[in-house]
N, CA, C and O atoms as CSV, one atom per row, in Angstrom:
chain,resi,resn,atom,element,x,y,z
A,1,UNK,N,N,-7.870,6.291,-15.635
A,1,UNK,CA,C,-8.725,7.257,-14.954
A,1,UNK,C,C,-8.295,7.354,-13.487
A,1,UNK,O,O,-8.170,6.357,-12.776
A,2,UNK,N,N,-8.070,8.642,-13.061
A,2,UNK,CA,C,-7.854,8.555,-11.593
A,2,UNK,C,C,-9.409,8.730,-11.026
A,2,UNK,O,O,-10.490,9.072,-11.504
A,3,UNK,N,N,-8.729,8.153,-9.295
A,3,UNK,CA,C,-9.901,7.397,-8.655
A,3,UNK,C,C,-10.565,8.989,-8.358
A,3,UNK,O,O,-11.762,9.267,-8.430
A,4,UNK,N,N,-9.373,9.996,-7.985
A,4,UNK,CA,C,-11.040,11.172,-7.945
A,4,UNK,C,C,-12.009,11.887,-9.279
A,4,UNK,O,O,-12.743,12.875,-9.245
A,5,UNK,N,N,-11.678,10.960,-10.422
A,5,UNK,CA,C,-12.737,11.319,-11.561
A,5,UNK,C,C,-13.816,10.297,-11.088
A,5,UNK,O,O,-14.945,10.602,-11.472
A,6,UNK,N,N,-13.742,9.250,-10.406
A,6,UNK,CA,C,-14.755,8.489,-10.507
A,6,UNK,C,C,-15.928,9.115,-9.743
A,6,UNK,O,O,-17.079,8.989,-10.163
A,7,UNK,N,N,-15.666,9.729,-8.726
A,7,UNK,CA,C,-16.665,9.986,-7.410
A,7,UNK,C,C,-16.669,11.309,-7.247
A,7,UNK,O,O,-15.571,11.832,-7.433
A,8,UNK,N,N,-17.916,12.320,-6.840
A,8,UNK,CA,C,-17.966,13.544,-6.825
A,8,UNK,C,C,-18.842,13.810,-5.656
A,8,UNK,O,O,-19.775,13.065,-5.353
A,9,UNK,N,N,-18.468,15.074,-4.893
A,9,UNK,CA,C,-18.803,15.210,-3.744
A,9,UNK,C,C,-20.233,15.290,-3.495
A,9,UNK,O,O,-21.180,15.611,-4.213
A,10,UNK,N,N,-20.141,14.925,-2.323
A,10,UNK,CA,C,-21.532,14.518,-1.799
A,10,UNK,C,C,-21.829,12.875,-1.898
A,10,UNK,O,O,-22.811,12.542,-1.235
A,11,UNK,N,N,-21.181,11.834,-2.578
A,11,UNK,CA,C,-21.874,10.991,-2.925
A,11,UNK,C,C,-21.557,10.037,-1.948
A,11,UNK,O,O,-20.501,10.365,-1.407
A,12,UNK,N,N,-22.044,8.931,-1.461
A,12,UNK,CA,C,-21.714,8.126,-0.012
A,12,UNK,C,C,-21.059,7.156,-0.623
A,12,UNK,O,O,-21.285,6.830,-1.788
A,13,UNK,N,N,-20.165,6.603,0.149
A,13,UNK,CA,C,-18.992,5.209,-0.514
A,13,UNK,C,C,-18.968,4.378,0.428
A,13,UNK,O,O,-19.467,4.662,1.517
A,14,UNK,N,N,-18.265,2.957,0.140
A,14,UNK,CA,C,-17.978,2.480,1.434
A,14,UNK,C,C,-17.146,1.672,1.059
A,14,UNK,O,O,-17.159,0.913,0.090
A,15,UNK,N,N,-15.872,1.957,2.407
A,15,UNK,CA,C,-14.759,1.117,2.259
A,15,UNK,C,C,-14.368,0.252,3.157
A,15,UNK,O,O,-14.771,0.428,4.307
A,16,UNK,N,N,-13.680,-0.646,2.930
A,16,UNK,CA,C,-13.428,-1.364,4.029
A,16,UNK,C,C,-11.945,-0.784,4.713
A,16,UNK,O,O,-10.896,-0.427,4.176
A,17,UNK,N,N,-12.338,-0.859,6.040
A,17,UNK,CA,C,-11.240,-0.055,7.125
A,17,UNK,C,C,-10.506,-1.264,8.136
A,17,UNK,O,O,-11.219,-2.128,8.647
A,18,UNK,N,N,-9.254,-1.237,8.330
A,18,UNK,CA,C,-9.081,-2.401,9.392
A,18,UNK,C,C,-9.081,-1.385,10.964
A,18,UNK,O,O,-8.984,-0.162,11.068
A,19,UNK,N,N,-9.187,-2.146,11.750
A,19,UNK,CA,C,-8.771,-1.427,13.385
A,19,UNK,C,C,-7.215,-1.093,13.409
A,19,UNK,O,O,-6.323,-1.821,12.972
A,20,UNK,N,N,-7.098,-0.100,13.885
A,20,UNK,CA,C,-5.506,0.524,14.085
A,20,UNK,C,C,-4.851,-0.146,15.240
A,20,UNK,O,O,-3.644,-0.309,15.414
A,21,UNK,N,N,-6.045,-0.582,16.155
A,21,UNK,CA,C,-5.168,-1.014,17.119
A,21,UNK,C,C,-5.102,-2.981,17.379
A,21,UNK,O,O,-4.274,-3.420,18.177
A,22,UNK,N,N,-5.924,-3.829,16.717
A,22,UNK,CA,C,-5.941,-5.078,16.071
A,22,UNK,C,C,-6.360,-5.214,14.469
A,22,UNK,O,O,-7.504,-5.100,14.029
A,23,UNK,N,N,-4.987,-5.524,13.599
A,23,UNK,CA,C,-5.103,-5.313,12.420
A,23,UNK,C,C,-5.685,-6.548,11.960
A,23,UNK,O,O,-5.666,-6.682,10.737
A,24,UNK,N,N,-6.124,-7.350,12.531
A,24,UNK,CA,C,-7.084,-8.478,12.207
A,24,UNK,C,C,-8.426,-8.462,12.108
A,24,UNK,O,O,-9.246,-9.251,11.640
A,25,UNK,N,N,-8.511,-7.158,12.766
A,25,UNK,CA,C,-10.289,-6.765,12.787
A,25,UNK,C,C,-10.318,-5.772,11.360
A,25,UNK,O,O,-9.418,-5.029,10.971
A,26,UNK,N,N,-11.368,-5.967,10.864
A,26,UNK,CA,C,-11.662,-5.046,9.393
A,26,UNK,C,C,-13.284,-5.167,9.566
A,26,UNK,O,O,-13.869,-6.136,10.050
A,27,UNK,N,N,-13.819,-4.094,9.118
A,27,UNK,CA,C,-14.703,-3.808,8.756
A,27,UNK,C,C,-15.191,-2.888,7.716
A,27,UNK,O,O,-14.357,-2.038,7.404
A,28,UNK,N,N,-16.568,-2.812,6.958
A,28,UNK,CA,C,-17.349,-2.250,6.046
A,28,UNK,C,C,-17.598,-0.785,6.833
A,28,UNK,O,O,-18.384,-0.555,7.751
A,29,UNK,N,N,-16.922,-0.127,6.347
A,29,UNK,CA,C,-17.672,1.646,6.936
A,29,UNK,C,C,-18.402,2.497,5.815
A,29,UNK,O,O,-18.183,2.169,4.649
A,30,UNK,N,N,-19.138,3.421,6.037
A,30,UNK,CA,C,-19.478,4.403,5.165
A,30,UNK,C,C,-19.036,5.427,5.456
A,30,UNK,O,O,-18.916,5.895,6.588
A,31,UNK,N,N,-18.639,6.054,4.077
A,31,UNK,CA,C,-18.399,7.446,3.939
A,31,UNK,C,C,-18.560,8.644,3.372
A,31,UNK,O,O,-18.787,8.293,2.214
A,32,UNK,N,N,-18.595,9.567,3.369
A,32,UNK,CA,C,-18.943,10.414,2.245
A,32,UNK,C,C,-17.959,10.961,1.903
A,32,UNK,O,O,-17.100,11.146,2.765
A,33,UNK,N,N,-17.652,11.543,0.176
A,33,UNK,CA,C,-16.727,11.720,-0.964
A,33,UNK,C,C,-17.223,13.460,-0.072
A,33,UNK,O,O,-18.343,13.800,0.307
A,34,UNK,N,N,-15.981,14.191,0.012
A,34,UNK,CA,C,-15.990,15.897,-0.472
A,34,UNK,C,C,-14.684,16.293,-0.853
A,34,UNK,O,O,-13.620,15.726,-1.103
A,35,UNK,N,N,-15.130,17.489,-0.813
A,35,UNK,CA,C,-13.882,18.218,-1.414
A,35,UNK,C,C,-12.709,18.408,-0.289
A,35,UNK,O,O,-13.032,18.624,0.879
A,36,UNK,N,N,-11.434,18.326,-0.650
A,36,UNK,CA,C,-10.423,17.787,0.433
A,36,UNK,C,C,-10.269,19.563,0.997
A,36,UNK,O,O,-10.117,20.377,0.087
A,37,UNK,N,N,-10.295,19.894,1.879
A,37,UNK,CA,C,-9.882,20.764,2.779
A,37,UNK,C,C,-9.050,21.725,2.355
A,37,UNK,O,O,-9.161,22.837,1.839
A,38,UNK,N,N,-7.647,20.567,2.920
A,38,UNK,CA,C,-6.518,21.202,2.228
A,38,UNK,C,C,-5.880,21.368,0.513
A,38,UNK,O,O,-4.933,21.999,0.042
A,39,UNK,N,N,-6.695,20.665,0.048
A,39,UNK,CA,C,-6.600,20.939,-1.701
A,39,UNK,C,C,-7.752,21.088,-2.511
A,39,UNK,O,O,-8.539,20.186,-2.798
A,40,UNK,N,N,-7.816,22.401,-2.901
A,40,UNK,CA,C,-9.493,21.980,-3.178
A,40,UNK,C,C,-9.264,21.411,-4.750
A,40,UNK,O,O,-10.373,21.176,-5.231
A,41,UNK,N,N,-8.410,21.178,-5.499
A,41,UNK,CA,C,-8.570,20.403,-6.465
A,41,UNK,C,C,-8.405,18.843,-6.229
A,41,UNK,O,O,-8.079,18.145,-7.189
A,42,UNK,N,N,-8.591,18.350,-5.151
A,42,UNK,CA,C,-9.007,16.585,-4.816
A,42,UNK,C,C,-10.225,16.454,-3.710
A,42,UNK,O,O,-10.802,17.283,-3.006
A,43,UNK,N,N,-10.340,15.109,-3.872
A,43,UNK,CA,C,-11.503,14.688,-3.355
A,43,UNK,C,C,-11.177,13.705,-1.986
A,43,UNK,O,O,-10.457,12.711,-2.069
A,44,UNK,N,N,-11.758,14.103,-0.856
A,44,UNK,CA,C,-11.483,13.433,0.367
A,44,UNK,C,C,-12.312,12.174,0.729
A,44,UNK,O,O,-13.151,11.818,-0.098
A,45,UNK,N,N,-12.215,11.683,1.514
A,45,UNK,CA,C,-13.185,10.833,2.105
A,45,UNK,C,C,-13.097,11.661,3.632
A,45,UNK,O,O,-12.063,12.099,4.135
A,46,UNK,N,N,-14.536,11.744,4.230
A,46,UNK,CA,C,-14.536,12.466,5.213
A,46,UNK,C,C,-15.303,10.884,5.669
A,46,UNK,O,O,-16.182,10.252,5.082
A,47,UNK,N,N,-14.401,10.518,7.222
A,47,UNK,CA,C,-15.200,9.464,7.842
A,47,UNK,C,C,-14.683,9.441,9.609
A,47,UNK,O,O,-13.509,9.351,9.967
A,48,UNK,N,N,-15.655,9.528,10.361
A,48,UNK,CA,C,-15.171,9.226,12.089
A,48,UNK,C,C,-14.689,10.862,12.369
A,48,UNK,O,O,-13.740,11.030,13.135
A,49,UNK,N,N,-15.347,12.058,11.745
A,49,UNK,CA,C,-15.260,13.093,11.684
A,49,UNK,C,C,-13.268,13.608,11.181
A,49,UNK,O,O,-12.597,14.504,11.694
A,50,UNK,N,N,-13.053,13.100,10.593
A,50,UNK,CA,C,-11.654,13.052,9.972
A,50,UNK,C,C,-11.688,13.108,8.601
A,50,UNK,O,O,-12.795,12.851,8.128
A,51,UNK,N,N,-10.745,13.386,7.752
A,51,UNK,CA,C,-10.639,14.015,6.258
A,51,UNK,C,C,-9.353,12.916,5.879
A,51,UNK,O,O,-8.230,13.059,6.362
A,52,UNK,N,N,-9.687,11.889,5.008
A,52,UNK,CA,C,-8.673,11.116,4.265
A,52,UNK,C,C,-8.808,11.245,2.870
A,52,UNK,O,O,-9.833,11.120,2.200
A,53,UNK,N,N,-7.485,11.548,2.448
A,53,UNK,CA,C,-7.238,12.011,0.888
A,53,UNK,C,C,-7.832,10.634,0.097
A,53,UNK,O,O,-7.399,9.553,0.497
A,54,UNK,N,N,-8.706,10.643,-0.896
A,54,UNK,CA,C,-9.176,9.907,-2.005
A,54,UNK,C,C,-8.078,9.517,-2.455
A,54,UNK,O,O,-7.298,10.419,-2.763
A,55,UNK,N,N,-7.732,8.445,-2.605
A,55,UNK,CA,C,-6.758,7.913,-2.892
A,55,UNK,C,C,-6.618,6.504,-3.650
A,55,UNK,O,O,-7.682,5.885,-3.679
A,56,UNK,N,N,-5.795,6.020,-4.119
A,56,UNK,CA,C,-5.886,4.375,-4.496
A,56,UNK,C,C,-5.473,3.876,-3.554
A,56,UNK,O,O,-5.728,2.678,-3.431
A,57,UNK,N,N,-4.806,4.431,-2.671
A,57,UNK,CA,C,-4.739,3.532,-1.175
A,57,UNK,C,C,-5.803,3.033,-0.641
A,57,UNK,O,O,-5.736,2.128,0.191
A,58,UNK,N,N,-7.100,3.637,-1.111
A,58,UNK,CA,C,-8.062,2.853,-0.132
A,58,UNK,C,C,-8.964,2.406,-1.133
A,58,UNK,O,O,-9.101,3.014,-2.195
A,59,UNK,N,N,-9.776,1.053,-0.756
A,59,UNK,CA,C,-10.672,0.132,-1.375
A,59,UNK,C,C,-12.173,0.810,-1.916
A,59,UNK,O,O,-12.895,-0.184,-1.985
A,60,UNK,N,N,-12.715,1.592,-2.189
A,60,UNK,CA,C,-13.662,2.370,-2.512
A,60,UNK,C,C,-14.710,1.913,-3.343
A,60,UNK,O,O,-14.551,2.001,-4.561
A,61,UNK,N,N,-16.149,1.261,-2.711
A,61,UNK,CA,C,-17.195,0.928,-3.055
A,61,UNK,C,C,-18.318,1.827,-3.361
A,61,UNK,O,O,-18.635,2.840,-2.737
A,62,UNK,N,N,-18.973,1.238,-4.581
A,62,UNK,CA,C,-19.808,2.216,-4.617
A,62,UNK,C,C,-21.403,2.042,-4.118
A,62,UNK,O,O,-22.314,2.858,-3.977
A,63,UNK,N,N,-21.314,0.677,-3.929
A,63,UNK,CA,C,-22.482,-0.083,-2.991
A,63,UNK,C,C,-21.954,-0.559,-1.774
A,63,UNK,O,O,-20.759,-0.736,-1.538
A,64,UNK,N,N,-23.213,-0.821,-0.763
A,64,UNK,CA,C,-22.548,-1.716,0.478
A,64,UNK,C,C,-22.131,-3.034,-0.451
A,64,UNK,O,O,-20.951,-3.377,-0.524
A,65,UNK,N,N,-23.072,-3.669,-1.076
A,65,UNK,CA,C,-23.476,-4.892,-1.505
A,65,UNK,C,C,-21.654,-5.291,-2.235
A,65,UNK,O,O,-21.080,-6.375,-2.122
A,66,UNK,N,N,-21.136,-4.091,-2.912
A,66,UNK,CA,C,-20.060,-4.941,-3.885
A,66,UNK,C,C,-18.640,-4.626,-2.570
A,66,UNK,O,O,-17.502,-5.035,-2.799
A,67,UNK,N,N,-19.000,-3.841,-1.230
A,67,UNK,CA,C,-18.149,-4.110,-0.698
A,67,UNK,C,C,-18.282,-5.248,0.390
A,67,UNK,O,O,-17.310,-5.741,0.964
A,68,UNK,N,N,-19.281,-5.523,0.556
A,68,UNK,CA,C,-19.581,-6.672,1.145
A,68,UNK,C,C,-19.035,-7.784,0.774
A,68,UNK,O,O,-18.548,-8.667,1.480
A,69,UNK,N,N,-19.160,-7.699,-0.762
A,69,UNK,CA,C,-18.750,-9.353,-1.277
A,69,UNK,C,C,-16.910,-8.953,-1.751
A,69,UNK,O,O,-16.211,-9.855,-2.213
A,70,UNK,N,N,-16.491,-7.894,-1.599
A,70,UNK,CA,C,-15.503,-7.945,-1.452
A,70,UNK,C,C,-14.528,-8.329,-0.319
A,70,UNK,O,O,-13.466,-8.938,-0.448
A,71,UNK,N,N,-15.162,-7.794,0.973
A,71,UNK,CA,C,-14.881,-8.271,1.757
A,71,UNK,C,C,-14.696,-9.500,2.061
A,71,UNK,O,O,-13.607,-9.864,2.505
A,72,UNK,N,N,-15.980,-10.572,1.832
A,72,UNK,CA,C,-16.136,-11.457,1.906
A,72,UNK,C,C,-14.731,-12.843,1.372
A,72,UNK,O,O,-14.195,-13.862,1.808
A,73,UNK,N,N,-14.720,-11.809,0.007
A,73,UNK,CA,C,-13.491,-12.565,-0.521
A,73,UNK,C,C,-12.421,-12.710,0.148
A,73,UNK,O,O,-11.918,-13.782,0.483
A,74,UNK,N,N,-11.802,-11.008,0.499
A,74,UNK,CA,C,-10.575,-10.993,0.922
A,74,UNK,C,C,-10.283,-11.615,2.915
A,74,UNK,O,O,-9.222,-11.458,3.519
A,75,UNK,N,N,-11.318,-12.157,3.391
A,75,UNK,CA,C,-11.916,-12.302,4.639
A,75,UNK,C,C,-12.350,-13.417,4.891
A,75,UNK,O,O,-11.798,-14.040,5.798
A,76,UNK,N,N,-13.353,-13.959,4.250
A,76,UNK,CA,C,-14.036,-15.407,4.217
A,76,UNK,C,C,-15.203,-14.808,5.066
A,76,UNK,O,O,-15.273,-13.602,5.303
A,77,UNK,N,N,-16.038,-15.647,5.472
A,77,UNK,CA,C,-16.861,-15.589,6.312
A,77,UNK,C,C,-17.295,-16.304,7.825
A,77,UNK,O,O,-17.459,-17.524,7.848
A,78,UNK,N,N,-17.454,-15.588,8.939
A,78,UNK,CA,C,-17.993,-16.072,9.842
A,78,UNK,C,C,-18.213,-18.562,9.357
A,78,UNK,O,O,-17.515,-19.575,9.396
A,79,UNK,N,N,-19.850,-18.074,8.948
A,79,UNK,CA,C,-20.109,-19.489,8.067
A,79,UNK,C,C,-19.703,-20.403,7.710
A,79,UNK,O,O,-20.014,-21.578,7.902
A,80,UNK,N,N,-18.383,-19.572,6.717
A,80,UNK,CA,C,-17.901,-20.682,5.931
A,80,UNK,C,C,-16.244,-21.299,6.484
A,80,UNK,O,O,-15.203,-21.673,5.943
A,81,UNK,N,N,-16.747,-21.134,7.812
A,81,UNK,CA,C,-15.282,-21.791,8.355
A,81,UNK,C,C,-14.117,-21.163,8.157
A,81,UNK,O,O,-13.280,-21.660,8.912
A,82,UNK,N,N,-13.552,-20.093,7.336
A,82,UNK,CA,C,-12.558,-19.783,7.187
A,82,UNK,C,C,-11.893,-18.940,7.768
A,82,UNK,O,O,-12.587,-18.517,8.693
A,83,UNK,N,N,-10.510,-18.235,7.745
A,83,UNK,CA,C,-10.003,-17.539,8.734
A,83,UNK,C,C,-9.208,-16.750,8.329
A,83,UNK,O,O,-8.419,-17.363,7.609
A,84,UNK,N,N,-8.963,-15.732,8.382
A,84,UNK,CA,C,-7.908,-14.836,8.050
A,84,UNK,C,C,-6.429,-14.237,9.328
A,84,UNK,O,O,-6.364,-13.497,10.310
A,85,UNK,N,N,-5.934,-14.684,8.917
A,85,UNK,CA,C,-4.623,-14.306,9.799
A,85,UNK,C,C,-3.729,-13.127,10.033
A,85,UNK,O,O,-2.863,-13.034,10.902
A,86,UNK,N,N,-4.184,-11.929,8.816
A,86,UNK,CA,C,-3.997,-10.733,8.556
A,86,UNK,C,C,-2.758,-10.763,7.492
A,86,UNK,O,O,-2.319,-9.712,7.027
């Protein structure tokens, strides 16, 4: 199944994004799924007033909650002592 059968416009997602300018920083953003601009047969992520093609390039949650604990994985936590080096 491709990833734009899964999600249909309008619906809010959330992915995790790193900083462009320290790739050690990542965070949980929200976004909303529309219709891509320039193709109207795909589905964008519109986020930070910008249009990114739906893609398998990016991590795409359909709760905060399961990107949270995704994060968590690929990240560790604050808590639990651990560290990520990028």
């Amino acid at each position: 199944m491709e990833i734009n059968q899964s999600f249909n416009p309008g619906e809010i997602v959330y992915i995790i994004i790193r900083n462009p300018h320290a790739q050690d920083v990542a965070h949980i953003q929200q976004a909303a799924v529309v219709q891509n601009p320039e193709d109207a047969n795909s589905l964008a992520l519109f986020i930070h007033e910008n249009y990114f093609p739906l893609t398998e390039e990016y991590a795409v949650f359909s709760t905060e909650e399961e990107a949270e604990a995704a994060y968590q994985q690929a990240f560790g936590t604050v808590d639990s002592g651990e560290e990520f080096y990028g």
